[in-house]
C-alpha positions in Angstrom: 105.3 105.1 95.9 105.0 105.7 99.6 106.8 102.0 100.4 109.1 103.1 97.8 110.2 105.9 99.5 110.9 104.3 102.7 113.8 102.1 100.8 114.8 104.5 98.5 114.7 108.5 98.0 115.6 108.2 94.2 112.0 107.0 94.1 110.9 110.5 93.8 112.5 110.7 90.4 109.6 107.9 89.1 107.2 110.2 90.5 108.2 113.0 88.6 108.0 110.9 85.8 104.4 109.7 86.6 103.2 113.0 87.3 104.9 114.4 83.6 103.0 111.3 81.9 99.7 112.3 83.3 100.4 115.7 82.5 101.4 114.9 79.3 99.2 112.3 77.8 94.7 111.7 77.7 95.7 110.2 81.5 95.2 113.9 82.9 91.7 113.4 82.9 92.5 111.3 86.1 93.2 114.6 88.1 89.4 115.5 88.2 89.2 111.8 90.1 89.3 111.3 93.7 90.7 107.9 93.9 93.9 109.6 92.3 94.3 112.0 95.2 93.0 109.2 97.3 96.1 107.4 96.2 98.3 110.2 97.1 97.0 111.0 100.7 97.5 107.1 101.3 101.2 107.5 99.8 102.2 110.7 101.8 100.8 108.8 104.9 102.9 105.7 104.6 106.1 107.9 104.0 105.0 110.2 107.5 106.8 108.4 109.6 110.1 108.6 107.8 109.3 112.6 107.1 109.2 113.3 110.3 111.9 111.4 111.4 113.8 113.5 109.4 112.8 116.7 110.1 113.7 115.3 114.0 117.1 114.5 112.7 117.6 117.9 110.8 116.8 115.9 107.5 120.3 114.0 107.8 119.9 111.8 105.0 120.2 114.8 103.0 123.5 115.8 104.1 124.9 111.9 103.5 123.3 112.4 100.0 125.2 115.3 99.0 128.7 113.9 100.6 127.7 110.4 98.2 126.9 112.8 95.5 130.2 114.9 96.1 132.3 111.5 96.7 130.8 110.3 93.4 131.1 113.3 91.2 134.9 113.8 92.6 135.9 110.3 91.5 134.2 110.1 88.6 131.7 107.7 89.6 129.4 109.4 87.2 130.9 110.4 84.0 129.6 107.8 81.8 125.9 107.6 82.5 124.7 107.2 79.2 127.6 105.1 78.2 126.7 102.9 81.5 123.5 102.7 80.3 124.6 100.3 77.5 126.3 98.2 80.4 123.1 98.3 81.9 121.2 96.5 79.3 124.1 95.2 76.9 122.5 93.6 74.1 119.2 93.8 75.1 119.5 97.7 74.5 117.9 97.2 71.2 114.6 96.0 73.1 114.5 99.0 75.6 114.5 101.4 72.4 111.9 99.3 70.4 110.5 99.8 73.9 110.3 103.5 73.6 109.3 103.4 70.1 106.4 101.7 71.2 105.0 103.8 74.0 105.8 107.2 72.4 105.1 106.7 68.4 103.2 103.5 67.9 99.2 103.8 67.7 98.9 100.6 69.9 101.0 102.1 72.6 99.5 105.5 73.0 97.7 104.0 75.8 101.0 103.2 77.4 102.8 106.9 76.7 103.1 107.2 80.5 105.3 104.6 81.0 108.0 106.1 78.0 107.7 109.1 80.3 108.1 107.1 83.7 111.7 106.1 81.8 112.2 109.2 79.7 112.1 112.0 82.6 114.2 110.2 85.1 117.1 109.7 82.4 117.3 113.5 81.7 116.8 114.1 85.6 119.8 111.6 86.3 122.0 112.9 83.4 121.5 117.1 84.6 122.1 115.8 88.6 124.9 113.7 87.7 123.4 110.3 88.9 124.9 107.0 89.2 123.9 105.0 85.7 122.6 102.3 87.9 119.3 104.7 89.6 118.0 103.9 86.5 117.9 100.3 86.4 114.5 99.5 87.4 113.4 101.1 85.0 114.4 98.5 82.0 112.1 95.8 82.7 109.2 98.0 81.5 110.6 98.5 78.1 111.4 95.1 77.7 108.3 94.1 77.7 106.5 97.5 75.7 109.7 96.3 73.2 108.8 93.0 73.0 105.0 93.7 72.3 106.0 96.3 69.8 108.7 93.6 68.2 105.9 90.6 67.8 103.0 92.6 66.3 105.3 94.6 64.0 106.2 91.0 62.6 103.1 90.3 62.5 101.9 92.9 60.5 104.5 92.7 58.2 103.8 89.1 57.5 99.9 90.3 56.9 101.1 92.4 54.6 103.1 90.6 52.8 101.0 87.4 52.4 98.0 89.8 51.3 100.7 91.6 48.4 101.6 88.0 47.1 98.2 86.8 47.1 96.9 90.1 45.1 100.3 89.4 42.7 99.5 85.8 42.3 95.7 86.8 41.2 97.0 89.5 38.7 99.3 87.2 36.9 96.0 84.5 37.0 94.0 87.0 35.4 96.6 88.6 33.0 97.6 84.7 31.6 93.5 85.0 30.6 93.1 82.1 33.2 88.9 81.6 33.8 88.0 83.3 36.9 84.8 81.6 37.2 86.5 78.1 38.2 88.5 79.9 40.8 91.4 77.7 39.9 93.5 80.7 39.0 92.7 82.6 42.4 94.3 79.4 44.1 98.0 79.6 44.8 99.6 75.8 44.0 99.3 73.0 45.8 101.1 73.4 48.9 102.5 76.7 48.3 100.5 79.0 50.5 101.4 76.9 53.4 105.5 76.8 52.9 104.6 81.0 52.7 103.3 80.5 55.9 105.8 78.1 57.4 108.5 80.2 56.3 107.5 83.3 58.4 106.6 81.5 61.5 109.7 80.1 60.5 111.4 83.3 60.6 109.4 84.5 63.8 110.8 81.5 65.4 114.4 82.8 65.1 113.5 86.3 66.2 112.0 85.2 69.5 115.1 82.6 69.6 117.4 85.9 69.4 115.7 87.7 71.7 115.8 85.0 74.2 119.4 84.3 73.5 120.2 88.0 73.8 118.2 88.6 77.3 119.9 85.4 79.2 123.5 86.2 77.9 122.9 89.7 79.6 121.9 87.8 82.6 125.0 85.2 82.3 126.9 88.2 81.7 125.5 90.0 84.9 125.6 87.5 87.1 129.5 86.1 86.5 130.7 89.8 87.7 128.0 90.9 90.2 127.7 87.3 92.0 130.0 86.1 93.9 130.0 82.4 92.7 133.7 83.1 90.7 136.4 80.7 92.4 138.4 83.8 94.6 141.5 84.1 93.0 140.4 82.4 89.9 141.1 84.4 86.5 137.5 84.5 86.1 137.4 86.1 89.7 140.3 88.6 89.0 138.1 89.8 85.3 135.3 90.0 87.7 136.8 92.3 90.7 137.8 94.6 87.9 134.6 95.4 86.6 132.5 94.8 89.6 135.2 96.7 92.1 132.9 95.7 95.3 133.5 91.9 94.8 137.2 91.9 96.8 135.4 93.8 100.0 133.1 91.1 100.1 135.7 88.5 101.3 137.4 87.9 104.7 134.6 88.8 107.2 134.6 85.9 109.4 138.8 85.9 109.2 138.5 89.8 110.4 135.5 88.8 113.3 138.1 86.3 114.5 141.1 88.9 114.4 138.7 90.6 116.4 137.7 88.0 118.9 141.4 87.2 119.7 142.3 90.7 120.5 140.1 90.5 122.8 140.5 87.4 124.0 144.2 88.7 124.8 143.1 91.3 127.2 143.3 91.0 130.8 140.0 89.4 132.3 139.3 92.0 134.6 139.1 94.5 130.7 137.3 92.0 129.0 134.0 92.7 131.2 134.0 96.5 130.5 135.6 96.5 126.7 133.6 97.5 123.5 134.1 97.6 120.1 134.1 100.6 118.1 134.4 99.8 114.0 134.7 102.7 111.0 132.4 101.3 108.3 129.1 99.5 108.4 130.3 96.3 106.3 133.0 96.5 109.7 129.8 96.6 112.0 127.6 94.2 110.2 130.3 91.6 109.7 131.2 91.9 113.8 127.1 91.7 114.9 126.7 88.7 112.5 129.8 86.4 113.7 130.7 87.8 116.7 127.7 86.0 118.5 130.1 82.9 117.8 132.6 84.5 120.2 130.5 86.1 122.8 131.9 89.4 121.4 129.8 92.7 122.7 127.5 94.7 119.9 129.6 96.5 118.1 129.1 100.0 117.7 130.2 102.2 115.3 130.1 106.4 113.9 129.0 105.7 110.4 126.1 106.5 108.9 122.5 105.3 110.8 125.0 103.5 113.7 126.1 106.7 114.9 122.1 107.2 115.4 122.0 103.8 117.9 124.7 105.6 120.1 127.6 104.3 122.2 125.2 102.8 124.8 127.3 101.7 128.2 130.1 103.7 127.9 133.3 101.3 127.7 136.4 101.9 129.6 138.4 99.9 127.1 137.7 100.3 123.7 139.0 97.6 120.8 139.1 99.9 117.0 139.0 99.3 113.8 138.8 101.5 110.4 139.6 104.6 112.3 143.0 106.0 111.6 145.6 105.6 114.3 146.1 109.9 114.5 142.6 110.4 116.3 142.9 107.9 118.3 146.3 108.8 119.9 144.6 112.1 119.8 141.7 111.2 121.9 143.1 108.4 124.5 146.0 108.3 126.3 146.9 105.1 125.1 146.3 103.5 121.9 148.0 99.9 120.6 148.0 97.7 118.1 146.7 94.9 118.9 146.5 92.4 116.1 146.2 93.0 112.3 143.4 92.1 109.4 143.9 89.4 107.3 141.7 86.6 105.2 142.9 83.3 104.4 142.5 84.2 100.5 145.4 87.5 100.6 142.6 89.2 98.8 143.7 92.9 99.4 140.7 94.8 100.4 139.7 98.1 102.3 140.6 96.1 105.8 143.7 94.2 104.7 145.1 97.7 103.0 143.9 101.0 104.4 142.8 100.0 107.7 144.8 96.5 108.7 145.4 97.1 112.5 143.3 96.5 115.7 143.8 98.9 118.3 143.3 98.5 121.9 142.6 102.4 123.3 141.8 102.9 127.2 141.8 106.1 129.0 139.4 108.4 126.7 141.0 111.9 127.4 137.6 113.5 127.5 133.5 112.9 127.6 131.7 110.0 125.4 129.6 112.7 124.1 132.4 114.7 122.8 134.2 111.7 121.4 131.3 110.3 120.1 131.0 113.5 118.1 134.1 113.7 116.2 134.1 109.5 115.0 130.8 111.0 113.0 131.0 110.2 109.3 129.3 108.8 106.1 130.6 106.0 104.0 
């Protein structure tokens, strides 16, 4: 929990689901133990550092989650939780219920109750907060597998059953025909017979697994031709993909928009080029210009979003090369501001760059301080 807090804060909606299971179920008995609270100390201590990081930073990730959660509501980003929860696990859904069956109502999964509320409390928190129907995804594996225990021993049992009912039918007939007992003959099913019984329900077992085998990799086939990007760009199968997976067309044209970059600045005068930075307006924008730009001996690029406003503006540059910031601040703030080149990728996939932000500027003569400037390119994305 305390590692899973350092990646993620929507861990803390498991832990309310672990601490409703104990709560809830024979596992409270746990609470007069000291390797539980041991447990807990050693969590809250691995997730110090990032506590108090935070309360040095006036708990800023708390802001940036309530302008995502705003962002989100406003766009309707999470209107169909429960209907993106069949999305989730298309047609392996039926598993994750038998899953639930198993851990809340079975006898053989009373042991496991903890893990039905591990899933259960987190959907309701999700649904009341207005969560994305993807925070809940980790959460499937787990009743997958409860559904797939639950699935095998209820066949199982049934096929007990069943054998035991024919075998009890088959001696009431024997004993009703006035067939002698004594030999046992009549207690005997036919030559053969009791075997085929048999063979027909593994039989029938067979095609169940088969199903639910079938059923869990055509999720993943499914998954994976709109979430990876292994689709020919451009392709029809591409174009279905990019509409359901609306992500896929900003992941193309980063080493094009690096190079757009590189030759804006390889355009400036060489007595600019030693004192010039680059300034970019979203952290795909940064990452893409730190990762390829060591190809072009391009300076670190800094930027005001999110944790790279944190790094800071380090040397102050006197000429200053922009991108993803809108051309009204910056006329605003330097005295002059150009365009000097324009986005593009060799694909003409339109994108965030190639669309809402497609020019390069090239700003000099900041009007007032870096600190002050710095301050107002603050945002979250």
């Amino acid at each position: 929990m305390g590692l899973g807090m350092l990646a993620k804060y929507t861990m803390g909606f498991l832990v309310a689901g672990v601490v409703a299971g104990v709560l809830s179920t024979p596992h409270r008995r746990h609470w007069r133990s000291g390797w539980l609270w041991v447990g807990v100390l050693v969590s809250l201590l691995v997730f110090l550092p990032n506590f108090l990081w935070q309360w040095k930073h006036g708990f800023v990730s708390l802001q940036f989650l309530r302008f995502l959660h705003a962002r989100d509501v406003a766009t309707g980003q999470t209107d169909w939780f429960l209907a993106g929860q069949l999305e989730l696990t298309m047609l392996a859904f039926p598993l994750a219920l038998a899953g639930l069956w198993f851990c809340f109502f079975s006898d053989a999964g009373r042991r496991y109750r903890i893990l039905g509320w591990m899933y259960v409390l987190p959907l309701l928190l999700f649904l009341v907060m207005r969560g994305r129907d993807y925070y809940l995804a980790p959460a499937y594996p787990m009743l997958y597998a409860a559904g797939a225990v639950w699935v095998e021993r209820s066949w199982r049992m049934r096929s007990v059953r069943e054998r035991a009912a024919k075998s009890i039918s088959r001696q009431d007939t024997a004993h009703r025909g006035g067939c002698p007992a004594a030999s046992g003959e009549a207690e005997k099913p036919p030559p053969g017979r009791h075997d085929l019984v048999e063979n027909g329900e593994n039989g029938k077992w067979k095609i169940l697994q088969r199903m639910i085998w079938v059923a869990l990799l055509l999720d993943v086939v499914v998954a994976a031709a709109v979430a990876l990007p292994i689709a020919p760009v451009n392709s029809r199968w591409w174009r279905l993909a990019a509409r359901v997976d609306t992500v896929l067309p900003e992941e193309i044209g980063w080493p094009e928009f690096v190079e757009a970059v590189a030759q804006v600045r390889d355009r400036l005068p060489l007595e600019e080029r030693a004192r010039v930075g680059i300034l970019a307006g979203n952290y795909g924008e940064v990452g893409a210009l730190n990762l390829y730009g060591e190809k072009f001996a391009l300076p670190r690029a800094i930027g005001g979003v999110n944790s790279s406003w944190e790094r800071g503006y380090g040397d102050a540059p006197e000429v200053l090369i922009v991108v993803g910031y809108p051309r009204t601040l910056l006329e605003t703030e330097f005295a002059s501001c150009v365009v000097g080149g324009r986005v593009w990728n060799q694909y003409g996939v339109r994108n965030e760059e190639t669309i809402e932000d497609p020019d390069i500027f090239v700003c000099r003569g900041l009007r007032g301080g870096w600190p002050e400037f710095w301050q107002k390119v603050r945002k979250f994305a």
